[in-house]
N, C-alpha and C positions, 0 to 999 in steps of 0.2 A: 341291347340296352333297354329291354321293353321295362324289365324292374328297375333300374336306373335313371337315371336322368343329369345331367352338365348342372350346374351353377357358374357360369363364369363372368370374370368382372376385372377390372384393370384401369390402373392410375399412374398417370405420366406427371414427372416434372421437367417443365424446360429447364437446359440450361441459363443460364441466369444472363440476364440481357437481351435472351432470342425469342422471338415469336412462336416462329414453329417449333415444334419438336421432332427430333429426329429418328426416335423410335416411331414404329407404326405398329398396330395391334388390329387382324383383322380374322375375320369367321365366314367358316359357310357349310353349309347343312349338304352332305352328299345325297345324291338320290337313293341311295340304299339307309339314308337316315343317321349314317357316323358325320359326328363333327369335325370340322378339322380348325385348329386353331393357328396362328400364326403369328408370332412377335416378330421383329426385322427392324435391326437396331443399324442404319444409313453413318459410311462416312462420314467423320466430321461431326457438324451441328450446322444447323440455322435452314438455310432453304434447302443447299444440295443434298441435307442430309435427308431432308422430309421427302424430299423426291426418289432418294434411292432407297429410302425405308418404303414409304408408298410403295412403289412400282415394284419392289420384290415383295412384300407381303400379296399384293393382288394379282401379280402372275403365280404363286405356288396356289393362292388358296382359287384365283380360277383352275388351274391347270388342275387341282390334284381334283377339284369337285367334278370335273369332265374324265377323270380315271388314267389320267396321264402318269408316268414314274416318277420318282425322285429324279432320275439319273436326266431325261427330259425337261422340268423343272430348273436345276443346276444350270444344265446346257443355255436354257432359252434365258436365264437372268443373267448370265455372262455374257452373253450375244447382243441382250438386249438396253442393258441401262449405261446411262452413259459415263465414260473414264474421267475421275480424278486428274484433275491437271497437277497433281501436287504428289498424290500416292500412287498413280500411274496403274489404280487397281478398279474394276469398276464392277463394284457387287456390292452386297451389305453382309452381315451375319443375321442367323435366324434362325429360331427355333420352332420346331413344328410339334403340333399335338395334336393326334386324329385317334377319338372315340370312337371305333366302332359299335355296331352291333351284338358280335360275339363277346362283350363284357371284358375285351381286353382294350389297351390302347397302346398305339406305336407313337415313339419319340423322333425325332429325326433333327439333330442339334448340328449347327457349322457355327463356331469360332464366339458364341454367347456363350457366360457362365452354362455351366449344365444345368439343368431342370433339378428342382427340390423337390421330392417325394417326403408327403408325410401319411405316415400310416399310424391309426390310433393316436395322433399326436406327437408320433416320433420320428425322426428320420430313417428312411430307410433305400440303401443303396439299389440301384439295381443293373443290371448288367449292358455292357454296351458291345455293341462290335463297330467296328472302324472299316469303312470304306473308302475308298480315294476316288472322286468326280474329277475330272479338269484339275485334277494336282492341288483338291482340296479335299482332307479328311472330314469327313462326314460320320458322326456318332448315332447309330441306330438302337433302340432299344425297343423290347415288346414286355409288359405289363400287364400281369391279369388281372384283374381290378376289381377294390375292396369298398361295401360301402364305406363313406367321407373319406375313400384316398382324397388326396388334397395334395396339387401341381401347382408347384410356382414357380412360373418362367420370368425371369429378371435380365436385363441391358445392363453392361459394363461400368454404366451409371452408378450400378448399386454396390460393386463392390469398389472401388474407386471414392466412395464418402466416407469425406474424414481425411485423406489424402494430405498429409503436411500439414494437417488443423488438431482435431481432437485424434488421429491415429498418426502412426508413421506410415504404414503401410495397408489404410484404406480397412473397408471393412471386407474381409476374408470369408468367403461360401463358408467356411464353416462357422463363424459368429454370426452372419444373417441365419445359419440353419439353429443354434441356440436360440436364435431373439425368437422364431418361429415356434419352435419348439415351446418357450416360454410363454408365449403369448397365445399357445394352442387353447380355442375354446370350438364344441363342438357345434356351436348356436351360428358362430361366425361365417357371415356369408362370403361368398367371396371377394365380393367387393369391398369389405372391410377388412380380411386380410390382406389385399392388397393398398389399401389406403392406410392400414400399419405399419407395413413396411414401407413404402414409399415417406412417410411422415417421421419415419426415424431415418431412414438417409434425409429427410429435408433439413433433421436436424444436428446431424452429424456433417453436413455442408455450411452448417452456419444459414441456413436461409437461403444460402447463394450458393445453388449447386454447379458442379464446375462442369459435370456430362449433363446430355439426357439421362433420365434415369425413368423406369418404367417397370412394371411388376405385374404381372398379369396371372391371376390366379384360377386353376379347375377346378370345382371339387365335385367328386361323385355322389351325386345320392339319390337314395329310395325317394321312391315316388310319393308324395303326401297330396290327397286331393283335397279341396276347399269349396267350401261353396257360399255364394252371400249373395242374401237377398235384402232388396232397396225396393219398397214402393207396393201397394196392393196393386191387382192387375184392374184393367182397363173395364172389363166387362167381368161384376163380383160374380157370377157362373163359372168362370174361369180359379175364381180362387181356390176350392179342392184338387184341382188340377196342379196347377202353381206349387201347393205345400206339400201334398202328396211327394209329386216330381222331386220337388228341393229336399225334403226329411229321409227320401228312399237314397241318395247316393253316401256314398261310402265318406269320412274323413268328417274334417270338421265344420263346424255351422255359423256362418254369421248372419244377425240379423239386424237391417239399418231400417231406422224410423219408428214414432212413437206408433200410429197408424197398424203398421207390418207388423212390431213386435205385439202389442193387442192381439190381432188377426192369428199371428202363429201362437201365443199362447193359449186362446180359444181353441184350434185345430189341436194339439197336443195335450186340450185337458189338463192343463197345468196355470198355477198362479203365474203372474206376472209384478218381481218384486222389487220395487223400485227405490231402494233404501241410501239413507247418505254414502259418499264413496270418501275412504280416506284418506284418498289420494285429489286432490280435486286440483283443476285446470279452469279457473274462472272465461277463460275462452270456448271451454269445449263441454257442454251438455253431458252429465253424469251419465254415465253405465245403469244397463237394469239387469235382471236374471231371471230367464226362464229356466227351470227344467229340461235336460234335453239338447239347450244351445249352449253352445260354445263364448260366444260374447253376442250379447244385446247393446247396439248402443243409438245414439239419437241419429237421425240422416243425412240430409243435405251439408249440416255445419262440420259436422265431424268425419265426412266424406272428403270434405274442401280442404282440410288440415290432413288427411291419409292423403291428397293429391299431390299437395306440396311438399311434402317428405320424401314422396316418389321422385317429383321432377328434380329434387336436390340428388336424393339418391343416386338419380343415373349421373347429377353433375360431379359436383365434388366432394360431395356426403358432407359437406361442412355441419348439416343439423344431425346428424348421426349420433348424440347425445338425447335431442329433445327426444327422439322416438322410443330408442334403447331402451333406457330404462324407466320412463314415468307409467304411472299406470291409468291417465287417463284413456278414454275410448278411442281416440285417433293412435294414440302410440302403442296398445293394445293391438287393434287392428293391422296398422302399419307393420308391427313384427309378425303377426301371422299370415302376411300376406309376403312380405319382401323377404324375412328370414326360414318360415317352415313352409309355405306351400308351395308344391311345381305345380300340380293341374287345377286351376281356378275356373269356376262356376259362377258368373254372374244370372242372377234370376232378378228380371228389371220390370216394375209394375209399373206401368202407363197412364194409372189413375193419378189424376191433378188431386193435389190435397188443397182442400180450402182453404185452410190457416195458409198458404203460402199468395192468397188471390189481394193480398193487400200490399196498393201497391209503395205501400210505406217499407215494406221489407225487401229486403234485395235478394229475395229469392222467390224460382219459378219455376215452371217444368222443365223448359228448354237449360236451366242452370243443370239440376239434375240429369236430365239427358247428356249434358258435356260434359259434368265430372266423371261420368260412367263410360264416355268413350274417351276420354284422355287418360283415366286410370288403367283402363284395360289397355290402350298403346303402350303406357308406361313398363305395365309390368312384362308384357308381350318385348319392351327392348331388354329388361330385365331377366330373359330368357325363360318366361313362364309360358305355360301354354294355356292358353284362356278362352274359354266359350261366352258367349253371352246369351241370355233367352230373353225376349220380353214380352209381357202378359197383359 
């Protein structure tokens, strides 16, 4: 997977009425670097099910990250969670997804919808074989993998909406594989194809959905590097270093602050043109344009409005509109950060800016300093991989 990289993301709706949810979605990085994914949709609904979804999703994705088998995995969640006093069965169903290394990935499905394969935006079958654990069939499959394949593992939740409302018979794996199909755009992260489809079963239940329902989306892609610089460095000797460092790596540039973008226009011998934007956001500081960068925009303010897109992002995307498509510099940013880049480069300059020393405004250095370490966590749970430098 060195040219590759996961995007994954996933959105639960409780059953209506319940607290918990009884699907579980959980991840863990092996030490040879494959991911292994894990949905685990629990008897029932309400507590016992969050318990039997928990406890199988975190004994496969421990077990399988310590190089244990399927066939041990099975064994020890039979063994281990506890029996239904009602169904006299004591396990959950679950789907597993493990990215290797070698550019392929293995499936490993018990008693969930099958996994949805879309290739180039289409659906595309792929082959299973059937094994029996403990007198359960188990659906295995292997996958050589296309950039933006795109896997979407779904709870019985999702076909089950609509159930005696707007369907007779619920919505069918292959009308969720049309609406996918339909809704195929290649910009789409994954956490928004999964918050599309979870948001048309919300509404194909009426509001009040009658399962868990849960949707957990892969998608494979190339690797796209980022880099964005905030702040001139500490010690100006240091600055040829700093621009140098940040202008030599590979992919795209951004540059925050009036200060910085000056400073990197200077270094790159290029105008710096600050002209009205026709798109304007009376909140957020116009866009400038160097030659060379990618987006210029203003710093601390417009950094504060990319953090808050984040922290909804990982929540429920409900702002997933403000950012999509306006074109001011927060919603600019926010898509090349959350939708095209995996490898992020933050370059953080140490220097206090004086316009910020009054203490009539509510900004400081220690502000700056936290938006850059809460963004970087953000997109770090967003499954980016992020460096920081600072100068």
């Amino acid at each position: 997977m060195n040219e590759f990289c996961t995007d994954v993301g996933y959105v639960s709706l409780n059953k209506w009425g319940e607290q918990l949810c009884g699907d579980q979605v959980e991840m863990v990085e092996q030490e040879d670097g494959s991911l292994v994914v894990v949905l685990a949709d629990g008897l029932g609904s309400g507590v016992k099910a969050s318990i039997l979804s928990t406890l199988t999703a975190k004994i496969i994705c421990t077990m399988m990250a310590n190089g244990l088998t399927l066939a041990d995995c099975v064994h020890t969640i039979a063994a281990t969670l506890p029996v239904c006093s009602v169904r006299k069965v004591a396990y959950s169903t679950f789907s597993i997804l493990r990215v290797g290394q070698n550019n392929q990935a293995e499936l490993i499905q018990y008693d969930n919808p099958h996994v949805i394969l879309l290739r180039d935006g289409k659906h595309l079958d792929y082959p299973a074989a059937v094994e029996e654990i403990d007198g359960k069939r188990i659906y295995k499959s292997t996958v050589d993998l296309h950039e933006d394949d795109t896997f979407v593992a779904i709870s019985d939740g999702a076909i089950h909406a609509g159930v005696g409302m707007n369907l007779n018979f619920g919505w069918q794996r292959e009308d969720i594989i049309r609406f996918l199909e339909t809704m195929y755009d290649p910009q789409n992260t994954a956490k928004t194809v999964s918050a599309m489809l979870t948001g048309e079963c919300g509404k194909l239940y009426g509001g009040h959905p009658g399962d868990d329902t849960t949707a957990c989306t892969v998608r494979i892609r190339r690797r796209r590097p980022l880099s964005l610089m905030i702040g001139p460095p500490q010690n100006p000797e240091d600055l040829p270093g700093m621009m140098g460092d940040f202008f030599a790596l590979p992919g795209k540039h951004i540059v925050c602050g009036g200060t910085t973008s000056t400073l990197a226009a200077e270094y790159l011998g290029k105008p710096l043109e600050a002209g009205l934007p026709v798109y304007v956001d009376p909140a957020i500081p116009p866009t400038a344009r160097i030659e060379g960068v990618d987006l210029v925009t203003e710093g601390v303010i417009t950094m504060g409005r990319v953090l808050e897109y984040a922290q909804d992002y990982l929540g429920d995307n409900s702002r997933y509109t403000d950012w999509r498509y306006k074109k001011d510099g927060a919603s600019l940013a926010a898509r090349m950060l959350f939708e095209e880049a995996t490898d992020i480069r933050f370059f953080v300059g140490r220097a206090s800016n004086p316009a910020h020393q009054n203490p009539g405004l509510p900004i400081s250095f220690n502000i700056k300093m936290h938006l850059v370490d809460e963004l970087t966590r953000c997109l770090r749970e967003m499954g980016k991989r992020v460096e920081v430098r600072y100068f």
